[in-house]
ChimeraX commands (.cxc) that place a marker at each C-alpha (Angstrom):
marker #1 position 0.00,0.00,0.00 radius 0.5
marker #1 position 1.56,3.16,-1.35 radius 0.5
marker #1 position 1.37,6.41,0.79 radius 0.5
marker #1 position -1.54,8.12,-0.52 radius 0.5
marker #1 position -3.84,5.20,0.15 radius 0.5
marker #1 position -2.33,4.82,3.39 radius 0.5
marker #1 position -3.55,8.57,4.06 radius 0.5
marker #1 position -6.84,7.82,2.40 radius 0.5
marker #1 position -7.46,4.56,4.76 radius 0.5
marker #1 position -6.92,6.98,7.68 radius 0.5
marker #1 position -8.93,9.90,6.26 radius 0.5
marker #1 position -11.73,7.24,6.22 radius 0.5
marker #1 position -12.65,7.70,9.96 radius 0.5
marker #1 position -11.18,11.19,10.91 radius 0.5
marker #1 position -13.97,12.35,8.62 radius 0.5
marker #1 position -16.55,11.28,11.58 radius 0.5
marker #1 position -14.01,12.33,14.12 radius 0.5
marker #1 position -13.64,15.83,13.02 radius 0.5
marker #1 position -17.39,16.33,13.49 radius 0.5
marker #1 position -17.15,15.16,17.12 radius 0.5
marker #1 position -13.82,17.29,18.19 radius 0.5
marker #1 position -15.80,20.23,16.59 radius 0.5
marker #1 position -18.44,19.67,19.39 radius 0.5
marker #1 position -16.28,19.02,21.78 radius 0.5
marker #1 position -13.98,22.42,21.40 radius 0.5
marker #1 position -17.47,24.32,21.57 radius 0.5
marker #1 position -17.38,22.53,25.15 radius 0.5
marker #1 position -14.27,23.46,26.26 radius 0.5
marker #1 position -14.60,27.22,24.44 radius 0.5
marker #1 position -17.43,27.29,27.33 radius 0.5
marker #1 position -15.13,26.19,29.94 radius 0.5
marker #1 position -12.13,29.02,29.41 radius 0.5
marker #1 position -9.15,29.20,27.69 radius 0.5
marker #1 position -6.95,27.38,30.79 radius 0.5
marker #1 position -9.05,24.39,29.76 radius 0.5
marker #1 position -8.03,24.55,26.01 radius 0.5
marker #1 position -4.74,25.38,27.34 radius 0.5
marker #1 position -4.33,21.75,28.96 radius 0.5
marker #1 position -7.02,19.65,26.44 radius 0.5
marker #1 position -5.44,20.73,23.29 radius 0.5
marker #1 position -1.59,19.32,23.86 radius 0.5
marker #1 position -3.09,16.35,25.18 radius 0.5
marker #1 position -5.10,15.82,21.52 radius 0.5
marker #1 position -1.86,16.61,19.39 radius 0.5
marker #1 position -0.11,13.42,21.59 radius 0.5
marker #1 position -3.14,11.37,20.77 radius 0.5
marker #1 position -3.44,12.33,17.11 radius 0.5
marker #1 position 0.30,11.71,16.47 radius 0.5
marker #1 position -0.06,8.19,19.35 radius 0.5
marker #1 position -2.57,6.84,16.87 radius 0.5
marker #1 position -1.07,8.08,13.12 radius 0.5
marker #1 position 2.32,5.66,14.88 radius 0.5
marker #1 position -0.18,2.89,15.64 radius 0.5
marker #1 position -1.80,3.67,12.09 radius 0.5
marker #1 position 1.52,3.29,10.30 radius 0.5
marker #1 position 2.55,0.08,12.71 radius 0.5
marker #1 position -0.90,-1.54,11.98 radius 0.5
marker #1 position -0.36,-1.46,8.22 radius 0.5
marker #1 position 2.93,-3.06,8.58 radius 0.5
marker #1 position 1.41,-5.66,10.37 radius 0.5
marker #1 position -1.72,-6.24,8.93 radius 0.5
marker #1 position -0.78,-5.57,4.83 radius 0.5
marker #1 position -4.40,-7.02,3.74 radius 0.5
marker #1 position -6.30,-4.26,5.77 radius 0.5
marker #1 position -8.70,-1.96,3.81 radius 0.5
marker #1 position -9.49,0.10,6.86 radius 0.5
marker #1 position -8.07,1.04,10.41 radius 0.5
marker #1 position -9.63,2.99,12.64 radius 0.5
marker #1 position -8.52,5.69,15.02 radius 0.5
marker #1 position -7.36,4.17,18.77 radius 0.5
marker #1 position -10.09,3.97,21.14 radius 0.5
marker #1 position -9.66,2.43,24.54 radius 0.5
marker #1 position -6.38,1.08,23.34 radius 0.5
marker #1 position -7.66,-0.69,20.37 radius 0.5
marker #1 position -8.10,0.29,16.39 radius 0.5
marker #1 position -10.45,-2.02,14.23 radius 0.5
marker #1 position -9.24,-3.41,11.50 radius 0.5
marker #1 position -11.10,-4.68,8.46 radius 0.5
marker #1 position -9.11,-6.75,6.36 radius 0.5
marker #1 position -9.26,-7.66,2.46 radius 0.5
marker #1 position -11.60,-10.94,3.38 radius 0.5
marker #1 position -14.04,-8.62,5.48 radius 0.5
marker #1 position -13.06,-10.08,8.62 radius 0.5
marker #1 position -13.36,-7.44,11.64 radius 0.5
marker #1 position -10.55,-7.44,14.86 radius 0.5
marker #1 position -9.59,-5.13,17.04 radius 0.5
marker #1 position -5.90,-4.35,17.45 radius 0.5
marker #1 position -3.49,-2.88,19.92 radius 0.5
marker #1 position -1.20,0.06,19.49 radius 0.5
marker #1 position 1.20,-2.41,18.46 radius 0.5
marker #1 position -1.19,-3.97,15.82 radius 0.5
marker #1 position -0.97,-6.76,17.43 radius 0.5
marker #1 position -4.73,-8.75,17.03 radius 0.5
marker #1 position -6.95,-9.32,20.23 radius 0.5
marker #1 position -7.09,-12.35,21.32 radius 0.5
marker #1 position -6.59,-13.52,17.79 radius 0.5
marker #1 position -10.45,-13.05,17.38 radius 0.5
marker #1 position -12.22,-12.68,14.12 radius 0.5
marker #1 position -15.96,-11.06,13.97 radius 0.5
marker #1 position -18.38,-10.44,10.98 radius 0.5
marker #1 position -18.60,-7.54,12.06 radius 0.5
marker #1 position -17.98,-4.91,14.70 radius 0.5
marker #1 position -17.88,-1.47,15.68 radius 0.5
marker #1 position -15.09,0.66,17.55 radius 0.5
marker #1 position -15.13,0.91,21.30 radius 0.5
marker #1 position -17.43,3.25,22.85 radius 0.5
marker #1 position -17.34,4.34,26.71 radius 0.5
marker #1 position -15.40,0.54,27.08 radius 0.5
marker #1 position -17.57,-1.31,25.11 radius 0.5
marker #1 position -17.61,-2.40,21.31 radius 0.5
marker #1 position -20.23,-4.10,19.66 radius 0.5
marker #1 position -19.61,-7.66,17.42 radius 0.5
marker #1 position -21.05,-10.11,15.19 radius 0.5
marker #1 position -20.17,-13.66,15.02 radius 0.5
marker #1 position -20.08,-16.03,12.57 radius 0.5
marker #1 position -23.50,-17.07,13.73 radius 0.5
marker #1 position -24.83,-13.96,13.05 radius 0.5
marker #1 position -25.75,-12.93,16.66 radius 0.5
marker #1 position -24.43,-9.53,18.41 radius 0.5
marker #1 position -22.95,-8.85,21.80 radius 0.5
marker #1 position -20.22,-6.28,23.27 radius 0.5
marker #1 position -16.88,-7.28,24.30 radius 0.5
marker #1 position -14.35,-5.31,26.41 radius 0.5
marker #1 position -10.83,-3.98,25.22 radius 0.5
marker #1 position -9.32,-7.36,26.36 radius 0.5
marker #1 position -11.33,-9.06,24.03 radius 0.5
marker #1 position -13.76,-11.05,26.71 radius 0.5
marker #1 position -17.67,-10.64,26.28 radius 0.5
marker #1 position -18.95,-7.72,28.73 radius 0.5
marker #1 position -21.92,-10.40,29.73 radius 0.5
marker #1 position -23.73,-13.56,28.92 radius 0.5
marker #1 position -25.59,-13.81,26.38 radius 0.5
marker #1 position -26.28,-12.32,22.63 radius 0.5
marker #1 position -28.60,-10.66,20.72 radius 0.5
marker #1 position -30.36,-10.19,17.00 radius 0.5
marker #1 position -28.69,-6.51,17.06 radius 0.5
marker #1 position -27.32,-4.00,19.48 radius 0.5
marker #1 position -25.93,-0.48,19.21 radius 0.5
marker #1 position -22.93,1.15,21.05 radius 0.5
marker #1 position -23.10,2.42,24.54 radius 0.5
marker #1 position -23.73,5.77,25.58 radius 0.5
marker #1 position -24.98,7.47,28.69 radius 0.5
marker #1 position -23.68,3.85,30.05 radius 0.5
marker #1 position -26.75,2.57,28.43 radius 0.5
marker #1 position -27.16,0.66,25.20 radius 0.5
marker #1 position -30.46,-0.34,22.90 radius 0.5
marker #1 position -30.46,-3.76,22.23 radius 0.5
marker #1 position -33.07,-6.06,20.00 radius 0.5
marker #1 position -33.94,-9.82,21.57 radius 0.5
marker #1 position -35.12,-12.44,19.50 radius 0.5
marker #1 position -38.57,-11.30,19.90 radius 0.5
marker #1 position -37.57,-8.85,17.78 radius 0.5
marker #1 position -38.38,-5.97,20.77 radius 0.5
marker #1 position -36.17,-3.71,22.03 radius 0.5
marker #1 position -35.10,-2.22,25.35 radius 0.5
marker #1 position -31.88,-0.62,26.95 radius 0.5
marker #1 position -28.94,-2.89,29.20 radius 0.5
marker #1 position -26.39,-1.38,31.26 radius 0.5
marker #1 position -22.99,-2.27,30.95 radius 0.5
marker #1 position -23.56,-6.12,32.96 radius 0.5
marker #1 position -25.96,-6.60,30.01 radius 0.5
marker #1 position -28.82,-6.46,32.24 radius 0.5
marker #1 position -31.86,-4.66,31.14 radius 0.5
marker #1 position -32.45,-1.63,33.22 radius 0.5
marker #1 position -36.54,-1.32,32.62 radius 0.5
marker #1 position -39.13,-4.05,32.24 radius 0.5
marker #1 position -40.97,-2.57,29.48 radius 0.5
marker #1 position -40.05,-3.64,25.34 radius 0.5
marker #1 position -40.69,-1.41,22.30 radius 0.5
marker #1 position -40.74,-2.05,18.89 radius 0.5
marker #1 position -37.82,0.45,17.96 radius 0.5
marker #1 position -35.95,3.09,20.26 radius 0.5
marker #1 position -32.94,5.87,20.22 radius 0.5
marker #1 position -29.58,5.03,22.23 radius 0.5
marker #1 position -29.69,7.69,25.43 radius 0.5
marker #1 position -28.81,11.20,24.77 radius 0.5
marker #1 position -27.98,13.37,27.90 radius 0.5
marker #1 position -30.18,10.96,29.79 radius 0.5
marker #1 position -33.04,11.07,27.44 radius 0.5
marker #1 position -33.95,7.95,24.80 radius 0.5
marker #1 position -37.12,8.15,22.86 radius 0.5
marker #1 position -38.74,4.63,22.23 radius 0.5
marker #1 position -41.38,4.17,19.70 radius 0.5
marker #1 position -44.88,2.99,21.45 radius 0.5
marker #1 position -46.57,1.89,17.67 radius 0.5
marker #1 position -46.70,2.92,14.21 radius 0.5
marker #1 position -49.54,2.82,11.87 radius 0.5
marker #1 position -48.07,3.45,7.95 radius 0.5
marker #1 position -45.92,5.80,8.14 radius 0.5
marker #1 position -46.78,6.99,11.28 radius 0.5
marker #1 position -44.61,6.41,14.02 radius 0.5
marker #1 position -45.27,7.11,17.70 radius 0.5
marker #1 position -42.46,8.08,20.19 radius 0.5
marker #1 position -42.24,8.98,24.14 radius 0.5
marker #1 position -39.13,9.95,25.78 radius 0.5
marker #1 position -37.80,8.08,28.66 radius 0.5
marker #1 position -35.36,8.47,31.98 radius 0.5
marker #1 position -31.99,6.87,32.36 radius 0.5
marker #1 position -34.33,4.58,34.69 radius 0.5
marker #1 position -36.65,3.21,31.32 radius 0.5
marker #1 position -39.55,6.19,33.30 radius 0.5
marker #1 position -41.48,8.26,30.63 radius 0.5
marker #1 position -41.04,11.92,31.26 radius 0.5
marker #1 position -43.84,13.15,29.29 radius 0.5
marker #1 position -47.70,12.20,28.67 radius 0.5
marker #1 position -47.31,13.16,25.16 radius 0.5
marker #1 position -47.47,10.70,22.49 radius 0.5
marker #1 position -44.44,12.04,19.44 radius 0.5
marker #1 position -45.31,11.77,15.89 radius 0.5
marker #1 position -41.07,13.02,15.07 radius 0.5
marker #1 position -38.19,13.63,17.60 radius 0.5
marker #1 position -34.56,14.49,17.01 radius 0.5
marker #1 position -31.84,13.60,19.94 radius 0.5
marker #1 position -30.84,16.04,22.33 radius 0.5
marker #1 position -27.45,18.15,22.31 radius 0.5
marker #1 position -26.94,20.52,24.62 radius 0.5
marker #1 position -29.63,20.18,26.45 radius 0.5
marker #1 position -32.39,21.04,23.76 radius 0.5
marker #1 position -33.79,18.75,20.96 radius 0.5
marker #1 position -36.02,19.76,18.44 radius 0.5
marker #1 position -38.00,19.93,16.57 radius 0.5
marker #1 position -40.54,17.45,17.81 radius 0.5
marker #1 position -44.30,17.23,16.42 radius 0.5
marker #1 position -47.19,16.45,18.88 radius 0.5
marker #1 position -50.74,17.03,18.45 radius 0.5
marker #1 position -49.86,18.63,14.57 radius 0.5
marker #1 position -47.36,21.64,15.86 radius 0.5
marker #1 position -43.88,21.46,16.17 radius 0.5
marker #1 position -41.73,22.81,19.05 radius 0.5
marker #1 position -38.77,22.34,21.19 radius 0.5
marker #1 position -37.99,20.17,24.07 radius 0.5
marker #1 position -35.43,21.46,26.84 radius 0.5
marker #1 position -33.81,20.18,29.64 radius 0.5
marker #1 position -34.48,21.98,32.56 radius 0.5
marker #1 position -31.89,22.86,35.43 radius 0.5
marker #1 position -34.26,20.20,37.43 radius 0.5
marker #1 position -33.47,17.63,34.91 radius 0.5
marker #1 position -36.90,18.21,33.79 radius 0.5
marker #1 position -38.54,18.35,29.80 radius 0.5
marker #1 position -40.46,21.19,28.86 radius 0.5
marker #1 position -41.74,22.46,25.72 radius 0.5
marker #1 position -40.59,25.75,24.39 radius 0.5
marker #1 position -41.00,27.62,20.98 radius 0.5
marker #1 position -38.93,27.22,17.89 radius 0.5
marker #1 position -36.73,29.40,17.30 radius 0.5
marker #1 position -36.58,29.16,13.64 radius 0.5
marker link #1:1,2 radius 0.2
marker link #1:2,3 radius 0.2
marker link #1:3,4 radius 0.2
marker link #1:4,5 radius 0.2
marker link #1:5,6 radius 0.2
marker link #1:6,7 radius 0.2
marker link #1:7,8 radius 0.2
marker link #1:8,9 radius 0.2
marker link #1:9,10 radius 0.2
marker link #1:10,11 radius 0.2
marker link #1:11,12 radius 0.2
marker link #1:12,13 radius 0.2
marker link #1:13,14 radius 0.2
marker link #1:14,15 radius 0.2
marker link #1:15,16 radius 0.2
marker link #1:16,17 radius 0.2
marker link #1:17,18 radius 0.2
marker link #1:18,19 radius 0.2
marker link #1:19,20 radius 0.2
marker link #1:20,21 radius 0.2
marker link #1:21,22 radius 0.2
marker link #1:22,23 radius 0.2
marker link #1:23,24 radius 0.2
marker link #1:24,25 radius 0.2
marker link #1:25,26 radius 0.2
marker link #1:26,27 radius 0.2
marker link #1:27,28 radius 0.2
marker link #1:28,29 radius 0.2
marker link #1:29,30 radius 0.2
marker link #1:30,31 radius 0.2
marker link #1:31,32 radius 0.2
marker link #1:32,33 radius 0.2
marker link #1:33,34 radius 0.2
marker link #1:34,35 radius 0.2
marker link #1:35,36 radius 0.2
marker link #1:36,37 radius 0.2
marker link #1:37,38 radius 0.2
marker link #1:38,39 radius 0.2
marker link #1:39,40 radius 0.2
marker link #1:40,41 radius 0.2
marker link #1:41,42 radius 0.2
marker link #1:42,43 radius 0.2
marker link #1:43,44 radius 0.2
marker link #1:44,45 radius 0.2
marker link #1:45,46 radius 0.2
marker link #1:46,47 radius 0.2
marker link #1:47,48 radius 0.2
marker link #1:48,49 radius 0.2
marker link #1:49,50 radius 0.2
marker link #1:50,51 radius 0.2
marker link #1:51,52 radius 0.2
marker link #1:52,53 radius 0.2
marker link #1:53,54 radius 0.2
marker link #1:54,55 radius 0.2
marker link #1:55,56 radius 0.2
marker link #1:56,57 radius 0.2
marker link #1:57,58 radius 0.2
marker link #1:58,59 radius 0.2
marker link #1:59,60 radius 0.2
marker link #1:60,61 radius 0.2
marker link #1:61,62 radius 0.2
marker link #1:62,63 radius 0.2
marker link #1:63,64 radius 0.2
marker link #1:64,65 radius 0.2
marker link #1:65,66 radius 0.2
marker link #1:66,67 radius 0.2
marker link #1:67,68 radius 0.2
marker link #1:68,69 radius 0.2
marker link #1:69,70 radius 0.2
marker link #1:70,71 radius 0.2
marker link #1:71,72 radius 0.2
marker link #1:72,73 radius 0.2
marker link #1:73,74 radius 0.2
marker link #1:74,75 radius 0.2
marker link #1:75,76 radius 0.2
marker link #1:76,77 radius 0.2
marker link #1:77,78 radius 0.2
marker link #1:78,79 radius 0.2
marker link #1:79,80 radius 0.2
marker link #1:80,81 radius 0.2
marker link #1:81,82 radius 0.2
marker link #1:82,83 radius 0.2
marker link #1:83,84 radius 0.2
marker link #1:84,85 radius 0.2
marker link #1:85,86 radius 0.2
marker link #1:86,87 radius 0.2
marker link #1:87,88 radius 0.2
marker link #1:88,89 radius 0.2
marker link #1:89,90 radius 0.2
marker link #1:90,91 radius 0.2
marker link #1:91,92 radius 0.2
marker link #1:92,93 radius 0.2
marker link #1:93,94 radius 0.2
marker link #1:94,95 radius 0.2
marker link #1:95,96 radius 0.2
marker link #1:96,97 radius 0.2
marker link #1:97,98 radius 0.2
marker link #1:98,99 radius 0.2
marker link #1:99,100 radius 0.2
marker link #1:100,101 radius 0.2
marker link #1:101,102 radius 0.2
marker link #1:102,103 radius 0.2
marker link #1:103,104 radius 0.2
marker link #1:104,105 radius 0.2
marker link #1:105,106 radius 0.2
marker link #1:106,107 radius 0.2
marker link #1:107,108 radius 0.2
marker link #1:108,109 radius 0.2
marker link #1:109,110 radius 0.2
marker link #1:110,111 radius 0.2
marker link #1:111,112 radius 0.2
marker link #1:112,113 radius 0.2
marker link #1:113,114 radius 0.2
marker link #1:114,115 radius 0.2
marker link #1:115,116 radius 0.2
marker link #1:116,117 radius 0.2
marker link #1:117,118 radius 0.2
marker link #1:118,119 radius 0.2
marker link #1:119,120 radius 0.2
marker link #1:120,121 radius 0.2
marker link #1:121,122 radius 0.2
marker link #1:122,123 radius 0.2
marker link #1:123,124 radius 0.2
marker link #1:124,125 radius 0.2
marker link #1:125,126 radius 0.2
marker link #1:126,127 radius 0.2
marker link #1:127,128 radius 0.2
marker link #1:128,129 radius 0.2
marker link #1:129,130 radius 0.2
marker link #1:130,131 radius 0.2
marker link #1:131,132 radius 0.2
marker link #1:132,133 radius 0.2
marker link #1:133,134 radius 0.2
marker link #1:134,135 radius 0.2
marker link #1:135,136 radius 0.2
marker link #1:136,137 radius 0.2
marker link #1:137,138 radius 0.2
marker link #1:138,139 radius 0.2
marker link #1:139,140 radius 0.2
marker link #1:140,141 radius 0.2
marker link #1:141,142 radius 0.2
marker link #1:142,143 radius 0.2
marker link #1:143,144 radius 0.2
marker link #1:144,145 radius 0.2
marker link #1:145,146 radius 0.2
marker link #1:146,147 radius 0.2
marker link #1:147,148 radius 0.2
marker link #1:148,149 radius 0.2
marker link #1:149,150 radius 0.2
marker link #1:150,151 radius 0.2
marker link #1:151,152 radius 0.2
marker link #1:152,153 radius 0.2
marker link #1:153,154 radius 0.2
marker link #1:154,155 radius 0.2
marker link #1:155,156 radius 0.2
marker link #1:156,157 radius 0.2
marker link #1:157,158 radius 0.2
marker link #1:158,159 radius 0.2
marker link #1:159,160 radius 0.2
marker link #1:160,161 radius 0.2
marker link #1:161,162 radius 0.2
marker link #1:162,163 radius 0.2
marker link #1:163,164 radius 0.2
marker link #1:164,165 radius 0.2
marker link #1:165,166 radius 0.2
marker link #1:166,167 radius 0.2
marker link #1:167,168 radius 0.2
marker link #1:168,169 radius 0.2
marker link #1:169,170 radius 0.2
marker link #1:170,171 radius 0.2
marker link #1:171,172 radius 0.2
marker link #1:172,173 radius 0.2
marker link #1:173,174 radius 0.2
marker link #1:174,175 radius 0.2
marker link #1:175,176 radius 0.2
marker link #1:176,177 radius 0.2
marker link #1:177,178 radius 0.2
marker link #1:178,179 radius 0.2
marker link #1:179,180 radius 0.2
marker link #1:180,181 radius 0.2
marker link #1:181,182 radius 0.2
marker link #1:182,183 radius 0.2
marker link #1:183,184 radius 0.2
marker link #1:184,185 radius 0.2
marker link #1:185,186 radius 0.2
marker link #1:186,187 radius 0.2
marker link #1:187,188 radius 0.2
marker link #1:188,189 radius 0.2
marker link #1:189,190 radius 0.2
marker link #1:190,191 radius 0.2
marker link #1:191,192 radius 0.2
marker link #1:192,193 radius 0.2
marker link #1:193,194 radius 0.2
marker link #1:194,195 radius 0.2
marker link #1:195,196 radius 0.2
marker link #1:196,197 radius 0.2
marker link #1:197,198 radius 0.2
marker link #1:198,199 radius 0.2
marker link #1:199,200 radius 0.2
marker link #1:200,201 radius 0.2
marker link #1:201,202 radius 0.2
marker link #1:202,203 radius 0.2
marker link #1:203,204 radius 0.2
marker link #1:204,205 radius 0.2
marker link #1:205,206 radius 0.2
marker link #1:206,207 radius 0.2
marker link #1:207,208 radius 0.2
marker link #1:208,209 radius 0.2
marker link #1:209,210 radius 0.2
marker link #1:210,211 radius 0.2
marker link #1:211,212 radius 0.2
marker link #1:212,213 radius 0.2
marker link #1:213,214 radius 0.2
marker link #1:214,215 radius 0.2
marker link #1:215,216 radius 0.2
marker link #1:216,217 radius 0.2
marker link #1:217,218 radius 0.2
marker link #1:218,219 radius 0.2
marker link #1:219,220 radius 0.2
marker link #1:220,221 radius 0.2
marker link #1:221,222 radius 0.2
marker link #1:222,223 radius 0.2
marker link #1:223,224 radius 0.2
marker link #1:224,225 radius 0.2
marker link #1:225,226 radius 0.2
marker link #1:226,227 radius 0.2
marker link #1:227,228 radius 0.2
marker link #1:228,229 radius 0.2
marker link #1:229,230 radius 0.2
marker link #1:230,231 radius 0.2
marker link #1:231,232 radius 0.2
marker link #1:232,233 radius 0.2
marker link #1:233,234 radius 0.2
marker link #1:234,235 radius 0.2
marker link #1:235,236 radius 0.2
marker link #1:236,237 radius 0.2
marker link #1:237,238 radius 0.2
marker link #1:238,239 radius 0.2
marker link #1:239,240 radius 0.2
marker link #1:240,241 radius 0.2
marker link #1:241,242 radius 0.2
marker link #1:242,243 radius 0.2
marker link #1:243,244 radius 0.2
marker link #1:244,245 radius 0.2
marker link #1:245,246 radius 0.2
view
């Protein structure tokens, strides 16, 4: 693999990556400049940490088509057959596991498929997080994550894989600043939503006809009873309704 492809199999996930480091400098713009001051050097040693591992990875592991940025420790590699494994910053393979398919580690978990076709996480040693597997999960976040049983229903587990509310829905959201939105039924094209707790409680009577995920503490806009408005997070840790604002 010449040089330019080796830049263009990196460029592959920094694309996502720049989006999220945009949001996050926003953050610490918010906090002060002392808090750039000591986040900022600390990103340049990652960046140029992970382009080493990059270019040690490729050496290793010629047949990869993609490597991803280090997360936890641990890039995922997709090689020339489509088989998925996680690496080390050595690019040295996990365990010397091989998955169908995977995702990269989120808040210590990453999601994989196995040969039979069934989804779990596993932790950055390469051991399943919990008993068990599923017909499809997503990645953690809020130290929650939506999974789908073989009833084909889905619900949120924490990070022991146990589920964290009794109640099942036929689609949901992963949590977003300790909000999910589940859908309740959905009649055509009409879906139905409510918003739930970190604790699987619903926060609002309201039945949602469209939702978007919250970021920074407001989400919008949602429709209810044919008008669309915000939702905000109160300093209570409530959700109200508020106007739109455009």
């Amino acid at each position: 693999m010449n040089t330019w492809q080796l830049i263009r199999k990196w460029r592959r996930n920094l694309f996502f990556d720049e989006i999220e480091t945009g949001f996050a400098l926003e953050d610490l713009r918010e906090q002060g400049n002392w808090t750039l001051i000591l986040v900022i050097p600390l990103g340049i040693i990652y960046v140029v940490v992970t382009i080493i591992s990059l270019i040690i990875t490729n050496r290793r592991c010629p047949d990869s088509v993609y490597i991803g940025w280090l997360a936890y420790g641990r890039s995922l590699v997709i090689d020339s057959q489509n088989n998925y494994f996680f690496v080390d910053i050595w690019g040295r393979r996990i365990n010397g596991q091989v998955f169908t398919e995977a995702y990269a580690f989120t808040q210590g978990f990453a999601w994989v498929r196995d040969k039979d076709g069934r989804y779990y996480h596993i932790q950055p040693n390469g051991q399943p997080a919990y008993q068990g597997t599923f017909i499809w999960v997503n990645s953690f976040s809020d130290g929650r994550c939506l999974v789908k049983d073989d009833d084909g229903l889905c619900y949120h587990i924490d990070g022991n894989g146990q589920a964290i509310y009794s109640e099942r829905y036929p689609d949901g959201s992963s949590f977003s600043e300790g909000f999910a939105w589940m859908k309740v039924s959905q009649e055509g094209e009409d879906k139905q939503y409510i918003v739930i707790d970190s604790n699987g409680r619903p926060v609002r009577p309201e039945i949602f006809r469209f939702h978007t995920d919250f970021c920074g503490g407001r989400c919008g806009p949602v429709t209810v009873d044919g008008r669309k408005d915000d939702l905000i997070i109160t300093p209570e840790g409530k959700i109200e309704f508020v106007p739109r604002q455009w």
